[in-house]
C-alpha positions, -999 to 999 in steps of 0.1 A, spaced: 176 222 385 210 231 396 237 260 374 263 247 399 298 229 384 291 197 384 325 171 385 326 133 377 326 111 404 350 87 394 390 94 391 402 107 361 437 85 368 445 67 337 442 28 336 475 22 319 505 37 316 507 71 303 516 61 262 513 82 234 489 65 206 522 55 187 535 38 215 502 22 224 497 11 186 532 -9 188 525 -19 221 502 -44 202 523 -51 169 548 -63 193 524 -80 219 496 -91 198 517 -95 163 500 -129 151 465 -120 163 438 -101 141 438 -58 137 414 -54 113 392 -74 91 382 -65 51 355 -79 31 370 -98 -1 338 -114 -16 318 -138 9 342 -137 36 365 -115 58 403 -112 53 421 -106 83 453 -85 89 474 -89 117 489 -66 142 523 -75 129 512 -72 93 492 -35 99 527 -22 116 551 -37 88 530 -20 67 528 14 85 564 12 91 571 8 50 546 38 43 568 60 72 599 54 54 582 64 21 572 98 38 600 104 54 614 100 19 592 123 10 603 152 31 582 147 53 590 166 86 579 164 123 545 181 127 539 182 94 507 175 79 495 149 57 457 139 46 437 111 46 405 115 18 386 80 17 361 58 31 372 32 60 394 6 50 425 -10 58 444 16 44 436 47 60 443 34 93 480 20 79 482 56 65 469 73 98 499 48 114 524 59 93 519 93 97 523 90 136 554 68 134 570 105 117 554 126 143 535 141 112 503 151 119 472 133 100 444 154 83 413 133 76 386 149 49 351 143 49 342 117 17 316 140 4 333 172 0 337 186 -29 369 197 -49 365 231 -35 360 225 -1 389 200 -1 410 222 -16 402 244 14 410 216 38 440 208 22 457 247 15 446 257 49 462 227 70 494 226 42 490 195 41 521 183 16 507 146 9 475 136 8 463 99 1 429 91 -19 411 64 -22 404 64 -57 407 78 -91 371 99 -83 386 117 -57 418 118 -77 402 140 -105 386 161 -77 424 173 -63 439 173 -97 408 200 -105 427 220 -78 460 214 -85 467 252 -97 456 260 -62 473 236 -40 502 254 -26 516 230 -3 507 197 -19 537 181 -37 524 141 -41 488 123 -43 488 83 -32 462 66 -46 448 37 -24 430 16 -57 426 20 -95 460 34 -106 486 13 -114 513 33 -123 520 70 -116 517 104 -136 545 115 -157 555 141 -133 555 116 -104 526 141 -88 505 106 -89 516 75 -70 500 41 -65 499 31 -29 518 -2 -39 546 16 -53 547 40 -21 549 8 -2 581 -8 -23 594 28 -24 592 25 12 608 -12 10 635 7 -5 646 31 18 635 11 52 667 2 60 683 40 58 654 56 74 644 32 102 666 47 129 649 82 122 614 61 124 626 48 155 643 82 167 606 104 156 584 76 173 608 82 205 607 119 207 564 117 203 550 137 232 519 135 250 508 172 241 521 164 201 490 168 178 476 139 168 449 152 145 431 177 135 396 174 127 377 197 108 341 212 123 316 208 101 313 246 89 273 250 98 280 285 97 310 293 80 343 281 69 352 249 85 379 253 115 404 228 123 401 212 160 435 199 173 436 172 198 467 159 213 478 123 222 467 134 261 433 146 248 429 108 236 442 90 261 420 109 287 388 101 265 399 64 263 408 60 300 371 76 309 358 51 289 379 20 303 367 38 338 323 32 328 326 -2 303 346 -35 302 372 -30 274 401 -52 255 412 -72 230 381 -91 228 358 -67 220 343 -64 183 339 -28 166 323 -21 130 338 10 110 307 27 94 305 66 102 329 88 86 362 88 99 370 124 97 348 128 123 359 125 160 333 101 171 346 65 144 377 73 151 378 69 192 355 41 188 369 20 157 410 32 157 421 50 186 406 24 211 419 -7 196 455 11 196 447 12 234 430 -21 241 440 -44 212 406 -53 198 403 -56 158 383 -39 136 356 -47 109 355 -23 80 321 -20 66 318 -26 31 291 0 22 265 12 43 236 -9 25 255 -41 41 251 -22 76 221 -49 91 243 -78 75 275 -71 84 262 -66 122 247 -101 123 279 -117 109 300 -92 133 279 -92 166 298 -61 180 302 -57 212 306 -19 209 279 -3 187 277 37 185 252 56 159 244 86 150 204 93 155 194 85 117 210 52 121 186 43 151 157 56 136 162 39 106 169 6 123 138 7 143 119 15 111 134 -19 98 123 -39 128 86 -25 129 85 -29 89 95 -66 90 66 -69 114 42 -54 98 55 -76 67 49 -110 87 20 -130 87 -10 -122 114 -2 -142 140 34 -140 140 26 -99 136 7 -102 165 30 -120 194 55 -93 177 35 -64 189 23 -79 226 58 -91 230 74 -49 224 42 -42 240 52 -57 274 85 -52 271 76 -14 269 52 -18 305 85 -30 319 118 -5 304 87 22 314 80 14 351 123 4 354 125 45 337 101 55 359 114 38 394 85 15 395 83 -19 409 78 -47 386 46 -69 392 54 -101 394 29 -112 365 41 -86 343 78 -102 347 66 -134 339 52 -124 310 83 -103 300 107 -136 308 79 -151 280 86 -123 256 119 -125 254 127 -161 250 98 -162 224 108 -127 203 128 -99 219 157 -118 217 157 -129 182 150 -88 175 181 -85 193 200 -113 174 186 -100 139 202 -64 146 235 -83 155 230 -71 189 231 -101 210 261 -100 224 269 -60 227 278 -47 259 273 -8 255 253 13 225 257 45 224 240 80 200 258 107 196 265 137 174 228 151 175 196 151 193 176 117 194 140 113 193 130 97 227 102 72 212 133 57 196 151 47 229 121 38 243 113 16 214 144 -1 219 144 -5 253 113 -24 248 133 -49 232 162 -52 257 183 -27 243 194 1 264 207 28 240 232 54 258 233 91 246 264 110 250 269 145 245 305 162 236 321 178 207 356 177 186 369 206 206 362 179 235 375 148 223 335 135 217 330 132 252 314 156 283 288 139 298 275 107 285 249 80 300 266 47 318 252 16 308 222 4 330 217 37 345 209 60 314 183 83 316 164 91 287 158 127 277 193 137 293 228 136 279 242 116 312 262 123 339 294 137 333 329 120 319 355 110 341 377 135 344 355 166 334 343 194 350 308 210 340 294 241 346 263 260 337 271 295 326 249 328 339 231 327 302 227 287 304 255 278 284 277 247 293 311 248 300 335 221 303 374 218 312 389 186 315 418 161 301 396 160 267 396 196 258 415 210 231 444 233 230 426 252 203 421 260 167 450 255 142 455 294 123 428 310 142 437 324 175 410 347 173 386 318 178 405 300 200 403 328 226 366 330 219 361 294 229 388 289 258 384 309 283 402 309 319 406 269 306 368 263 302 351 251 267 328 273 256 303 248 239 280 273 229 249 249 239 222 255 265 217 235 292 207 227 328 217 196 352 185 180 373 188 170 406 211 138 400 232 154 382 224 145 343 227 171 323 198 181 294 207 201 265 179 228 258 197 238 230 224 257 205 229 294 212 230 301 176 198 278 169 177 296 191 148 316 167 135 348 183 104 354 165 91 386 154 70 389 187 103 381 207 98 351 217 127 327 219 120 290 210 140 262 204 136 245 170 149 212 183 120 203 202 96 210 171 114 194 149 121 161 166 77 162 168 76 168 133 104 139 119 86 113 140 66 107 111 74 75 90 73 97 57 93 131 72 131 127 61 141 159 77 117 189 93 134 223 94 114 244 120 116 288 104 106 316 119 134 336 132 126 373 130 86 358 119 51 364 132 45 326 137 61 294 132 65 274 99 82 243 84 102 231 56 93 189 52 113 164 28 99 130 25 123 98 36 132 88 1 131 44 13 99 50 36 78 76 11 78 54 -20 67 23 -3 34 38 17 26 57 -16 24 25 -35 7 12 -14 -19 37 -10 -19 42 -47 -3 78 -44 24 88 -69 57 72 -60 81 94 -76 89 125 -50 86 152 -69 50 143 -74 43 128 -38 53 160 -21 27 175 -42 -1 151 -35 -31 166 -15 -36 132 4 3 128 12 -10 169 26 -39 156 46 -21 129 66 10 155 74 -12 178 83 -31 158 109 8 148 123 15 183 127 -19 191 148 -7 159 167 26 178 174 12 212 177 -13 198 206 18 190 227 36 225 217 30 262 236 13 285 209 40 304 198 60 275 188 30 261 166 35 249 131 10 270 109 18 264 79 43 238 63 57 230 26 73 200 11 104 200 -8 109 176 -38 138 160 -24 155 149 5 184 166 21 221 151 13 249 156 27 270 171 0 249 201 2 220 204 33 235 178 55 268 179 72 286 144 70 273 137 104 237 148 89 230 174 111 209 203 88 231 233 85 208 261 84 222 289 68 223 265 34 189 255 39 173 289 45 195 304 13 187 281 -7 149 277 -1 148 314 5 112 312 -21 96 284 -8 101 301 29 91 336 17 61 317 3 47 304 38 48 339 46 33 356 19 -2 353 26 -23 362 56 -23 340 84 -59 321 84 
């Protein structure tokens, strides 16, 4: 293993000319004006909008905020779910040289209200009238906030004009077009590389949430690294699923088509996920590690469903597939018999896996966000699908080292971006400087200083690079448990063990400041119902997590995991909470478990695995 910088091999020279986002998004509204931007789901079928229609209608929502006072580098929020309309608002906002603030979905009225006073932002558009009645609970509280644009389900505005339907900001726009177009034009020309772009708001695992700012260089440098490891342009197909407050959707599904010109589907609720990818076919796919698992717990619970001997080529065909992505992982020469029968496999099942994810026709896949469970690349890989972690945070732009298509390695985070430096810290932690990193935190110098320093990110995770130069992450700083005895472990690697199981939702490993190890378990609330009725346990949670025969079979997983563990990071004793972790209180929106709430708010069930003597 090697603590030495490490630097990407490739140039970090950009592919295009250097164009702010702005400039790049009306690159194609001129260019590309009659071909598709986006596409939204109106019954049975796709609608399409066009480049030419999505900037029209950007331009007519700048002239309404510009109307609205609306100044350079001011900011102005975005609070719904992917559609049409926040990209056309997130447009907008650019064309003034405002500054867009997107909120999280499943905050609550108080934590957007903290979002919201804290980055003064002065208009904020909603997607409906529930998140309506969520600001106008804060209203008292809002400082800066002067007008609310609701997206769908108000027709006409509140008395006091605080309300406005988007169509009426759109003719109010139509109104004033014609006087405020040379100050749209005059903004969009003054835009500069190191303007902010966005702020994106950290998650808040263990504390208030702070607000990353990335400039227009921050994501052209991301962009151009990507262009630099994977063919991209206007033909490519992207899906909009995963929150796009969060850094990761919105490189892959908005800034990258203003760069490259490809459209975008909007998902129309994440149930229609396996649907919409078969109609779609993307060509770009990116997930966050739930969304893998759970897709590979759909394929292996179709083929469990199928009749015996279809079942049966099923499992020899991910069988041999397996025998081959292991000796290709493992440098191994491929026997000739075992490619033959691989050639057989695929034409007779792994490709019509592939084709029933809607994966047929992707060229990269890529996890992100959190730690993935190995066995789940592997089990993909089996059937021809090479899934490509990548490792990187807002303050980063999403991106420090990531794993190139048909030379990932599994267990690591990849080699690093174009364009980045990495370097492993005295104490293990990785630092990163590059065209990606942030200029810092917006109101909080005191944390910027903490985490620049002398130009490097200080990404407060643990980490080493093996001989080739791929980086593994060992794990967070902060998430390291010292146990009572002083031993430090790292609850990553127990808990990826324990949620292997088809009926573990989530595994919290405790025992920080603890004689031994213990863990909290909630049951997957699709998978857990279905095994109990069939094995006629109760169905309902509450009552399964109870069940001494749902205790027996976790029991025997954790021995399985234990065996493969060093003593001190053992499981000795486990409970099993009545429900599954959400996101408006356990999970962040990426569903990552924060910690702090977890242990507060289990604080009995914890003190309880520890209350009597060890056996």
């Amino acid at each position: 293993m090697t603590s030495e910088a490490a630097v990407a091999s490739e140039a970090a020279a950009p592919n295009q000319e250097e164009l702010t986002l702005v400039e790049a998004l009306l690159a194609q509204v001129r260019g590309r004006a009659d071909m598709p931007s986006m596409y939204t789901r109106a019954g049975d079928r796709w609608v399409a909008i066009t480049w030419g229609q999505f900037g029209a209608g950007a331009r007519r929502l700048a002239a309404f905020l510009i109307g609205e006072g609306i100044k350079a580098g001011d900011h102005v929020a975005i609070w719904a779910n992917n559609r049409a309309e926040w990209h056309t608002a997130d447009a907008a906002i650019l064309m003034v040289r405002g500054c867009p603030v997107p909120v999280y979905q499943t905050l609550s009225a108080d934590q957007a209200q903290y979002v919201l006073n804290h980055s003064e932002s002065r208009v904020v558009f909603v997607e409906n009238e529930a998140l309506l009645a969520r600001v106008l609970e804060q209203r008292d509280q809002l400082r800066h906030l002067r007008r609310v644009v609701v997206m769908e389900g108000v027709e006409n505005p509140s008395p006091d004009g605080f309300v406005v339907p988007w169509q009426q900001a759109l003719s109010a726009g139509d109104e004033h077009l014609e006087r405020h177009s040379p100050e749209i034009d005059e903004r969009i020309a003054q835009t500069e590389m190191d303007d902010v772009v966005t702020l994106i708001y950290t998650s808040g695992t263990t504390g208030p949430p702070k607000a990353v700012m990335l400039t227009h260089r921050n994501i052209a440098a991301s962009a151009d690294g990507l262009a630099d490891l994977v063919e991209v342009g206007p033909n490519d197909r992207v899906i909009s699923y995963l929150p796009l407050a969060h850094i990761a959707e919105r490189m892959v599904s908005e800034f990258r088509s203003y760069r490259y010109g490809n459209p975008t589907w909007f998902l129309d609720g994440l149930p229609n996920l396996g649907a919409r990818l078969r109609e779609v076919r993307p060509t770009h796919f990116f997930g966050v590690p739930r969304v893998w698992e759970k897709m590979a717990a759909q394929v292996n619970k179709q083929i469990d469903a199928s009749p015996a001997p279809q079942r049966s080529l099923a499992r020899w065909a991910i069988r041999t597939g397996r025998k081959v992505s292991d000796r290709r992982e493992s440098g191994e020469t491929i026997p000739a018999g075992l490619e033959r029968r691989h050639r057989l496999a695929d034409r007779l099942v792994l490709s019509k896996l592939r084709a029933l994810l809607g994966f047929d026709d992707v060229r990269i896949l890529a996890s992100g966000a959190a730690p993935i469970d190995p066995e789940v690349l592997r089990f993909f890989r089996s059937i021809g699908l090479e899934i490509c972690e990548v490792y990187g945070q807002s303050e980063n732009t999403g991106v420090t080292t990531l794993n190139r298509p048909g030379r990932s390695r599994i267990g690591t985070v990849g080699e690093v971006f174009p364009g980045n430096e990495v370097r492993i810290a005295e104490d293990g932690e990785i630092l990163v400087r590059g065209g990606v990193v942030f200029p810092g935190y917006l109101h909080n110098r005191e944390a910027t200083e903490a985490t620049l320093v002398d130009g490097w990110l200080m990404t407060g995770d643990v980490g080493e690079f093996d001989n080739d130069g791929y980086l593994r992450i060992t794990d967070r700083k902060k998430d390291l448990i010292i146990t009572a005895g002083g031993k430090n472990i790292s609850p990553g690697n127990i808990e990826g063990g324990l949620s292997t199981h088809q009926l573990v939702g989530h595994a919290v490993a405790i025992g920080d400041k603890r004689p031994y190890m213990t863990a909290l378990l909630t049951l997957d609330p699709d998978e857990a119902p279905a095994v109990a009725s069939q094995r006629g346990w109760p169905t309902e949670l509450e009552k399964l997590a109870k069940h001494p025969a749902l205790h027996e079979e976790l029991q025997r997983h954790i021995d399985a995991v234990n065996a493969k563990l060093s003593h001190v990071e053992q499981v000795k004793r486990f409970t099993v909470l009545p429900k599954d972790f959400s996101p408006d209180e356990e999970l962040t929106p990426t569903l990552k478990v924060k910690r702090k709430v977890v242990a507060e708010k289990y604080a009995d069930q914890i003190q309880e695995l520890y209350s009597k003597p060890q056996d």
